[in-house]
N, C-alpha and C positions, 0 to 999 in steps of 0.2 A: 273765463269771462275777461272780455278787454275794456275798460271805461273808455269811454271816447268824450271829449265835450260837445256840447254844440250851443250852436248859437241860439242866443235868447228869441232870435227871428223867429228858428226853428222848432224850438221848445215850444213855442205860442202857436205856429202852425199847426204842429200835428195835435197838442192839445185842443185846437179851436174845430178843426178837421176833424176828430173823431170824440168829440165831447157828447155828442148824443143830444143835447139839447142845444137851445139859441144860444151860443155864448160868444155874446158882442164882441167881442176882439176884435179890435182893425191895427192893423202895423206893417210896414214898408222900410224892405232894406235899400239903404243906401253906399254905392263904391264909386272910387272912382272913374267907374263906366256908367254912369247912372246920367241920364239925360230927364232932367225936372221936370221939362215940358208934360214926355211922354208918362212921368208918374204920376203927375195931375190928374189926367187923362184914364190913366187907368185907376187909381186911388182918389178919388173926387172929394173924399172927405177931408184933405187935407188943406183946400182952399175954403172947406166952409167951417171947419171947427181950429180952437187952439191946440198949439202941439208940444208934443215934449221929443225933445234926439237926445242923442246918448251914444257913445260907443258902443260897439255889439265886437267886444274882443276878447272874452272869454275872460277879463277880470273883475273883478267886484271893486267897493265903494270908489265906483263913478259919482256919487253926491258929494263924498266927503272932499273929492279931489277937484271939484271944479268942472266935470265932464259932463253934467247934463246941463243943458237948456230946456228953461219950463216957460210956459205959459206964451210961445210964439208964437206967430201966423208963418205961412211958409216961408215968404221973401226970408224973413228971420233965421229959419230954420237951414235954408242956402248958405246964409253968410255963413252961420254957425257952421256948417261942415264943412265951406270954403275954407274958412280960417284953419282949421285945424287934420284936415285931411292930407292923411302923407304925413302930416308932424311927429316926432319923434317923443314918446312920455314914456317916465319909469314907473314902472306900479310894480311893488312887490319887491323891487329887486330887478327886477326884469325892464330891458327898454325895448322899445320896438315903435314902428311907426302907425299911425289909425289908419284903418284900410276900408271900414265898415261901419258903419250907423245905423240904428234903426229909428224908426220916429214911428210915434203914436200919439192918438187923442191925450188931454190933458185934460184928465180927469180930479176935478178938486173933490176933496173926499173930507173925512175928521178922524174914521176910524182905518188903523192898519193892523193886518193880520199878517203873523205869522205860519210858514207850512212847508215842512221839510219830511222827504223817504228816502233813505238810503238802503240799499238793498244790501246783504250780510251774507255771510255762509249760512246761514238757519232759517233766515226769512228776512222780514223789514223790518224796520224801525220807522216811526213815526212821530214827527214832533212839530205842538202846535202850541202858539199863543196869540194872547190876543193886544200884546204889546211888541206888535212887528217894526218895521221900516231901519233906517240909518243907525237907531241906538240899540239895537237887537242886543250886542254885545252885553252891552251895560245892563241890560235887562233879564240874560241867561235865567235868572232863579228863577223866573218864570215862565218859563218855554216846559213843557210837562212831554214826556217822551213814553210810547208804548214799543211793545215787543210782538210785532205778527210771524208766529212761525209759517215754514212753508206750507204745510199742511194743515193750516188754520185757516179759515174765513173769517173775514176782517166784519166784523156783526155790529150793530148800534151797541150791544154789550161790553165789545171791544173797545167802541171808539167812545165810549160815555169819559173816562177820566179829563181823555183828554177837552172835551166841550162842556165840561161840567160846571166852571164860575162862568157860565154866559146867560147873556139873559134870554129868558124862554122865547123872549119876539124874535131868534136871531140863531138861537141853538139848533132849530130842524135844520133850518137850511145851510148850516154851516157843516155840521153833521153830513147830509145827503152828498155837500161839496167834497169834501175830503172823503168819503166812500167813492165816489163817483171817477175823484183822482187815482184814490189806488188802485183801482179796477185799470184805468188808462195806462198809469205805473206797470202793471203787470204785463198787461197784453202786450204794450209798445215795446214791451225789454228796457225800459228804463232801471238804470243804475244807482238814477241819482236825480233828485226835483227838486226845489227848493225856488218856493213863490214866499217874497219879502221884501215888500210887503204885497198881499192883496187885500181891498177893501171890497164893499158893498157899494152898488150903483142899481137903485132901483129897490133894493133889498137882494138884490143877487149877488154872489161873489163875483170880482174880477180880479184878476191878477196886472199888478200895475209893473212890477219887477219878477224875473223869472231865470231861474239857470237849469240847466237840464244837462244827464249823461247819458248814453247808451250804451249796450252791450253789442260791440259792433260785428262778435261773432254771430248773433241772429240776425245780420243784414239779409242771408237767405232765404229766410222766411219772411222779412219786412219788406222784404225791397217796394213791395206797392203800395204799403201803409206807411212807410219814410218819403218817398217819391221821392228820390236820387239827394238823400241828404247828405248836408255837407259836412267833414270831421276836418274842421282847421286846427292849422298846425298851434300848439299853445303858442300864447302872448312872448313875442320876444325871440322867437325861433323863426327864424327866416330859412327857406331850402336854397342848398348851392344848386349848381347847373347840375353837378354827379346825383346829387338825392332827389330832382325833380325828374331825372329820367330815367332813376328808377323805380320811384313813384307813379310813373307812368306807366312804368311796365305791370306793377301790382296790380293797379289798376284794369289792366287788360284782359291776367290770366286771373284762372281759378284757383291758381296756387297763391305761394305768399313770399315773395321777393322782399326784403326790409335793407334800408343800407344808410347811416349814420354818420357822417363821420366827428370824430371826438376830438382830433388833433392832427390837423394836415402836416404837422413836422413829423408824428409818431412813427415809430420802427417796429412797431411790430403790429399786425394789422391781421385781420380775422374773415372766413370764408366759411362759415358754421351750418350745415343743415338741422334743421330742429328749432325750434324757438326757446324750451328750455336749455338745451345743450349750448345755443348761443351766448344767452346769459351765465351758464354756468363756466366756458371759455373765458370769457369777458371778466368774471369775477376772478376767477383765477391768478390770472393776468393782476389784477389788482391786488389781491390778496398777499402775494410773492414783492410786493413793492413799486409794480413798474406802472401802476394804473399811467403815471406820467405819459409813460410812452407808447399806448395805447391809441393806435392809431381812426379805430372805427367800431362803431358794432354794425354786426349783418348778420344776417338769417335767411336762408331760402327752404322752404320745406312744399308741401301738399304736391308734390310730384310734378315739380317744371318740366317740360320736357329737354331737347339739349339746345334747340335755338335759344329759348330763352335765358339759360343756363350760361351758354354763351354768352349774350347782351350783358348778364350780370356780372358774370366775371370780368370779362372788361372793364368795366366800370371800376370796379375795385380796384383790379391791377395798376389800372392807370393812378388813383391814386394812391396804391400801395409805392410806388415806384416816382413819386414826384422827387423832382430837387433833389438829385442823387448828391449827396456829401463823400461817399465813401467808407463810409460806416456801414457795419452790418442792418438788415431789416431780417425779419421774419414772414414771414404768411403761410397761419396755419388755416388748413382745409381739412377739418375737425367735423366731429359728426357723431353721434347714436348708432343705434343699431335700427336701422330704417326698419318699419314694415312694412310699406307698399313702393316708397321711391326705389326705380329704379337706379342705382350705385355707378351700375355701369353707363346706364346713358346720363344722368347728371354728369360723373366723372368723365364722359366723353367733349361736352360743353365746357371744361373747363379746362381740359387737357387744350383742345383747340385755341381757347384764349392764351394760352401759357407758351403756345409755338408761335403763337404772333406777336405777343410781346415778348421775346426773349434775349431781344436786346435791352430792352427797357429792364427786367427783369436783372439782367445782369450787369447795366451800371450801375442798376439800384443794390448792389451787393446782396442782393434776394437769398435767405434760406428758406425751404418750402417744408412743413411739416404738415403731412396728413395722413389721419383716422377715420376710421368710417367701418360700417357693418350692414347687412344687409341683404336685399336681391341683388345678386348680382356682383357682391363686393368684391368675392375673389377674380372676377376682370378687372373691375374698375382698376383697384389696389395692381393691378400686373403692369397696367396702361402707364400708371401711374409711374411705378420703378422703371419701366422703359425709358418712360420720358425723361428723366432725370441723365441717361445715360445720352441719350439724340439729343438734348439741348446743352448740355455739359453745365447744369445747375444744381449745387446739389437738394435733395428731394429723400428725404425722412419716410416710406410709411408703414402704417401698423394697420392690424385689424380687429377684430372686435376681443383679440386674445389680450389687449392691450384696454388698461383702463382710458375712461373717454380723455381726463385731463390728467393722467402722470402717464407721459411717454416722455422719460426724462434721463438723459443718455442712451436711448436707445431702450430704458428697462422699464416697465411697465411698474409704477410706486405708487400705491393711492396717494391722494392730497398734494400730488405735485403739478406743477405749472406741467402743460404740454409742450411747452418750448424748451429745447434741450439744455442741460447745464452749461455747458460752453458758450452760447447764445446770451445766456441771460448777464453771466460771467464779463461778457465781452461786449454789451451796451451797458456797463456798470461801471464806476470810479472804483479802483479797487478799496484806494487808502478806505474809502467810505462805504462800501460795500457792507449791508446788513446781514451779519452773517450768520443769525438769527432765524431768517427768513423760513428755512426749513428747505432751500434745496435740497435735492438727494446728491 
C-alpha cells in the first residue's frame, strides 16, 4: 500500500460523486491558470452566495495561520488569492510557495463534528466527536475511537459507542452518515479521511473542512471512479527539471521509474531495481555513516523495457557525474533477484547510457558497482564486465551468489554497505573516520 495525499478539492469530489444521495457540496479549484470570468460561468454559485478560500496545499490549520478568508463575495475572494498566490509560507517546518486554492459556499453553522478512518494492517479505525473544528486538539478526551477489523461489517452495533452522548434528533442521521462514509472509504481505497469539522445544513451532514489519502497502488482498478486524480507533490517539495522528466516518464509506462535526488554534491549515487531493495541500498548507505553523501534515491522496477531504461539512466548519470571535483563517486546498479524483469534487456538500456556518457563518467571519477539476479542475469552481468573493459571504467559485478547489500571487497558479508571498502575508505577523513562503523 502507498498513501498518497490529495487534495481537499478532490476528497470532496469523489465523496460528492459517489455519495449516493443529494450531497450539496459545491467547491472550485483555484491556480494560477484560473481565468475568474470563465469560473463564474461555469460555477455561478459563486456570484450569488458568500464564500470561504483557503489554500488546498496538503497542510492543516489554515485557520490558526491566517489562510482562510471567510464570509466573502467573489471580487474579495480574487484579491484574496491575488495577494497571496505564488507567496512563499512556512507551515510545519516546511516552506513552499501557494499554488492552489479552493473556494466554497460559507456556510454559518453552531455545531461541529468531528470524523476521522485510518485504515491499519487489520482493518480501520474510526474516530468521532462532536466537539470538532480548530481546538480538536485541545479536546482529544473526547474524540471516542472504534476498531473495524477487515473481515467485520461495520453495523449500527458497531458504530453505537461512538454516536452514543448524541441527541436522538440528530443520532440516526449522523449514524447513517459515517456508515455511508466507510462504505465510500472502502470502495474508493481510501487510506485516510478525516472531515474536521463537518456540521449539519438542513439537518444533513456536510463536510466544511476535509483531508483525504489514497492507495495509489489501486489506481488500476479506480482509474474511472478517481477520474485522472491528482497526487501532489507534499507541501515544500518542489521537482528539479531531472525528477520532472522522470516523472513524466512513470507517468507514461506501466512500469515504475522513481528518481529523487537528496544531495546534488553527493558521491555516491544509486540505480536500484525493486522498490524495497531501493530502500534497503539507500538505508545501507546511511546506516555505515555516509547518508551525508548520498547522492539520490531511485527505483525502476515492473519490467521497463530498454528504451525506457535508457531515458532513465540518463538522467541519473547525468547527475551522478555533475561538478566533477576529482574525487572518487560511486554508482551502484544494485538489484534483487528479479522475477519477471528481464536483467538482460534492462541491463542492456543501461549499458547504452554508460557508452555515451563515458566521458562524463570518467571526469566524474565514476566507480560502478552492480548486483542483480534474475531472467537473464547471466547476460546482463557478461554485458556488464565487458563494458567495464571497452570503456576503461572500473565496473564491480556480482550475482545473486552475492548478498544484495554486502558486496564488500569484492566478498559477499551480510550487513555490509555494497560499496567496496576502499571506496567508502577513500570519501572519508581518516583522522575521523568511525571505525566502529562495521566495515568488513
Amino acid at each position: 500500500m502507498a498513501r498518497k495525499k490529495i487534495r481537499e478539492y478532490d476528497s470532496k469530489r469523489l465523496l460528492k460523486q459517489h455519495f449516493g444521495k443529494d450531497l450539496p457540496i459545491k467547491s472550485a479549484q483555484v491556480t494560477e491558470s484560473t481565468d475568474f470570468i470563465a469560473l463564474a460561468e461555469k460555477e455561478p454559485w459563486v456570484l450569488s452566495q458568500k464564500l470561504v478560500v483557503k489554500p488546498d496545499m496538503l497542510f492543516g490549520k489554515r485557520g490558526k495561520s491566517g489562510l482562510v478568508g471567510l464570509n466573502l463575495d467573489f471580487a474579495q475572494v480574487i484579491a484574496f488569492v491575488k495577494e497571496r498566490l505564488g507567496k512563499e509560507v512556512e507551515m510545519g517546518g516546511c516552506k513552499g510557495p501557494v499554488t492552489t486554492f479552493i473556494v466554497e459556499p460559507f456556510i454559518p453553522h453552531n455545531e461541529e463534528f468531528y470524523l476521522n478512518i485510518v485504515s491499519e494492517r487489520l482493518g480501520n479505525s474510526i474516530s468521532f466527536s462532536e466537539c470538532g473544528g480548530i481546538e480538536i486538539e485541545e479536546n482529544w478526551d473526547k474524540v471516542k475511537t472504534i476498531f473495524v477489523p477487515t473481515d467485520s461489517s461495520f453495523t449500527s452495533e458497531a458504530c453505537a459507542p461512538l454516536v452514543a452522548t448524541l441527541p436522538l434528533e440528530i443520532k440516526g442521521e449522523i449514524e447513517e452518515f459515517i456508515k455511508v462514509i466507510f462504505t465510500l472509504f472502502q470502495d474508493l481505497d481510501f487510506t485516510f479521511l478525516e472531515m474536521n469539522p463537518f456540521t449539519l445544513v438542513d439537518g444533513k451532514p456536510y463536510p466544511l473542512d476535509m483531508r483525504g489519502e489514497l492507495d495509489d497502488t489501486a489506481s488500476f482498478k479506480n482509474f474511472k471512479k478517481w477520474d485522472n486524480i491528482e497526487f501532489p507533490m507534499p507541501f515544500g517539495r518542489v521537482m528539479s527539471a531531472n525528477e520532472s522528466y522522470i516523472h513524466g516518464l512513470d507517468e507514461k509506462t506501466s512500469a515504475s521509474l522513481k528518481f529523487t535526488v537528496l544531495n546534488p554534491k553527493g558521491r555516491i549515487w544509486t540505480m536500484v531495481a525493486g522498490g524495497g531493495a531501493s530502500v534497503i541500498y539507500a538505508d545501507t548507505v546511511g546506516d555505515l555513516g555516509f547518508a551525508s553523501e548520498l547522492g539520490n534515491y531511485a527505483e525502476y522496477s515492473g519490467a521497463p523495457n530498454e528504451e525506457e531504461v535508457l531515458q532513465y539512466a540518463r538522467v541519473v548519470i547525468d547527475c551522478a557525474t555533475a561538478e566533477p571535483d576529482g574525487r572518487e563517486r560511486a554508482l551502484v546498479i544494485g538489484g534483487g533477484i528479479a522475477n519477471f524483469t528481464d536483467v538482460g534487456s534492462t541491463f542492456n538500456g543501461i549499458i547504452r547510457a554508460l557508452k555515451e556518457k563515458e566521458s562524463k563518467l570518467k571526469a566524474a571519477n565514476m566507480h560502478i558497482y552492480a548486483r542483480r539476479g534474475g531472467p537473464n542475469y547471466q547476460k546482463g552481468l557478461a554485458k556488464m564486465r565487458a563494458l567495464g573493459d571497452e570503456i576503461g571504467i572500473p565496473i564491480e559485478v556480482y550475482g545473486p551468489e552475492a548478498t544484495m547489500t554486502g558486496i564488500c571487497g569484492g566478498h559477499p558479508i551480510h550487513h555490509c554497505s555494497c560499496i567496496s571498502r576502499w571506496f567508502l575508505y577513500s570519501i572519508s577523513d581518516y583522522s575521523t573516520f568511525p571505525l566502529s562503523v562495521g566495515i568488513c
